[in-house]
C-alpha positions in Angstrom: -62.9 6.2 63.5 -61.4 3.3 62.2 -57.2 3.7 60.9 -56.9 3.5 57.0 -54.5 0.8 55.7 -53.3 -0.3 52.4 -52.3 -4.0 51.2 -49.2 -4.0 48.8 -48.8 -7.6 47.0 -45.1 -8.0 45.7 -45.6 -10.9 43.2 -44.3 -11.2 39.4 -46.6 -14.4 39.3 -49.9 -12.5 40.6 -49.4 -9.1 38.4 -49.1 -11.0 35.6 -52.2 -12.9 36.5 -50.3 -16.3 36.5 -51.5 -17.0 40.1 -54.3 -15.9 42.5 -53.0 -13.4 45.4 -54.1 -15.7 48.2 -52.5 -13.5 51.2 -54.5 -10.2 50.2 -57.7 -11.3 51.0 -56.0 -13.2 54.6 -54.5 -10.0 55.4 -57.7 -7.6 54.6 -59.6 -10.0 56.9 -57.2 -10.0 59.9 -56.8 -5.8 59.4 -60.6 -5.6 59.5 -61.1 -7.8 62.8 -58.3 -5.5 64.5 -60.7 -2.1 63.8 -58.9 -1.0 60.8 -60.4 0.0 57.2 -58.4 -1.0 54.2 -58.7 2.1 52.1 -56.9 0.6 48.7 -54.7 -2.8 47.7 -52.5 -3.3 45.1 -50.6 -5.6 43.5 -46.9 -5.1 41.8 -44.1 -6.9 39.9 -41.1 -7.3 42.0 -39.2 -4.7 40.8 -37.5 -2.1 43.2 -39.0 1.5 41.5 -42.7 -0.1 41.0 -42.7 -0.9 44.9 -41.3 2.2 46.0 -43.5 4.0 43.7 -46.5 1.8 45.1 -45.2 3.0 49.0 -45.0 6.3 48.4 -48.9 6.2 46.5 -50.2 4.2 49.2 -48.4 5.9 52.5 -50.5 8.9 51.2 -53.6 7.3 51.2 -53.3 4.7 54.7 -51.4 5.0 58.1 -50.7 1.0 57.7 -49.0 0.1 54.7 -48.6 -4.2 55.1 -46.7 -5.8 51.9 -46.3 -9.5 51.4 -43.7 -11.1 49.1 -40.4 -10.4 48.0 -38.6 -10.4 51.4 -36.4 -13.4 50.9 -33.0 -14.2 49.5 -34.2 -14.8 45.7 -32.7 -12.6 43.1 -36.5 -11.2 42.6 -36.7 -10.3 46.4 -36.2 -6.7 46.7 -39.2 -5.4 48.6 -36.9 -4.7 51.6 -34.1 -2.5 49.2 -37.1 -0.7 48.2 -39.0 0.0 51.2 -35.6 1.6 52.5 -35.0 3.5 49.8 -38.6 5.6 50.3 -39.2 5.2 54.3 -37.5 7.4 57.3 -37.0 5.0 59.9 -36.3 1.8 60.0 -37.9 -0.2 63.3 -35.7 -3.1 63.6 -37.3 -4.5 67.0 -40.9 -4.3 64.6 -39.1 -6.5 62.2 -37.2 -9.0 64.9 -40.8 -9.7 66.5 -41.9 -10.9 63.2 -39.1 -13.6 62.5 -39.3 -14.6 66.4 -43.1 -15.2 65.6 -42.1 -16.9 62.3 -39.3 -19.4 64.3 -42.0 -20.8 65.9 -43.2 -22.3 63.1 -40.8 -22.7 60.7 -37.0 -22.5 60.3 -37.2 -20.7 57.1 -38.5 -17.8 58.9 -34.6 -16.8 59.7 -34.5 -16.1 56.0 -36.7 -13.0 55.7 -35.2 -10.0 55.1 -38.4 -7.9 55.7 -38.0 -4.4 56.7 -40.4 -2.5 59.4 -40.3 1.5 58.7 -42.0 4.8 58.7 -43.1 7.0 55.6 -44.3 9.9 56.6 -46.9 9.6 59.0 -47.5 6.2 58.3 -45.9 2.8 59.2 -44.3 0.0 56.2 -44.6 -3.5 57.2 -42.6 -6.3 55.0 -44.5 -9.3 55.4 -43.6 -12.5 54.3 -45.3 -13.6 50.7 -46.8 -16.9 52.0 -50.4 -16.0 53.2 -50.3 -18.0 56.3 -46.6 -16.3 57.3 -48.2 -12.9 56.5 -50.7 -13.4 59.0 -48.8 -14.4 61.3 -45.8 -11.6 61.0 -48.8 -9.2 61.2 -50.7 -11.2 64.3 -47.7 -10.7 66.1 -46.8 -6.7 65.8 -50.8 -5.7 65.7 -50.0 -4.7 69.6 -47.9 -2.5 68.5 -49.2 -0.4 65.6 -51.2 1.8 67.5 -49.5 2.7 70.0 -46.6 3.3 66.7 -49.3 5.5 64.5 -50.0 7.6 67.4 -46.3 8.4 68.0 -46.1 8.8 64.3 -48.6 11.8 64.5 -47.3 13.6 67.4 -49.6 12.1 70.3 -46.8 11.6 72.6 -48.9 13.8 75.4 -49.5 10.2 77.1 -45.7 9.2 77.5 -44.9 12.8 79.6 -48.1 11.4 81.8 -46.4 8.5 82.5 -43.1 9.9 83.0 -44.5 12.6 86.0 -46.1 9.6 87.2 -42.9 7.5 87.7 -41.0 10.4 89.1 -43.6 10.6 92.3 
């Protein structure tokens, strides 16, 4: 059974139709060649109570919530205030691994403010709103998101496995 995830765009330009959503589609595609279904997208002014409204609907329908856009330092960016003011817990290390992976190919990277969290039983990742930094913020945690959702829903039967083991 494949996981459900959701795509959350965070662009004035694209909800106004101004520009095309060119990171959806990149993201969608990269989701689907790591086994999971996207279930719903959407796309949202930047605007703190839309987004969070937007998290809430979509943490209800997907495990994986991914957004891209509005993590940086612009006035407009406030994808990160909003994603806190809905999620649980915030999972800095998540968020650290996607600005190392973002170093590597631009210095700009060090600018993101994007948030990693949980909502429920399902996981909030800020990615960047350039399509190509979106894919790579998400390249680099996809390890991890399994292993995360599991946790999330109370399959930690594994980790007291491995625990036993280590104390033999």
């Amino acid at each position: 059974m494949k996981i459900p995830a959701a795509i959350l765009i965070v662009s004035d330009s694209c909800h106004k139709g101004l520009r095309e959503d060119a990171s959806g589609p990149r993201l969608s595609s990269a989701l689907v060649s790591a086994g999971f279904e996207v279930v719903t997208s959407k796309i949202v002014p930047d605007d703190v109570e839309r987004i969070a409204s937007a998290l809430r609907e979509l943490a209800a329908a997907a495990r994986l919530v991914v957004t891209s856009g509005g993590t940086g330092i612009a006035p407009r960016d406030v994808t990160p205030e909003a994603t806190r003011a809905v999620c649980e817990r915030v999972l800095d290390g998540v968020a650290e691994i996607m600005r190392a992976e973002g170093l590597k190919h631009t210095p700009y990277a060090a600018l993101s403010r994007g948030v990693c969290a949980t909502l429920g039983k399902s996981l909030v990742l800020n990615l960047p709103g350039s399509p190509t930094g979106a894919e790579q913020s998400l390249g680099a945690v996809l390890p991890l998101v399994s292993h995360a959702l599991d946790l999330l829903a109370g399959h930690t039967e594994h980790l007291h496995a491995e625990r036993e083991n280590l104390g033999r």
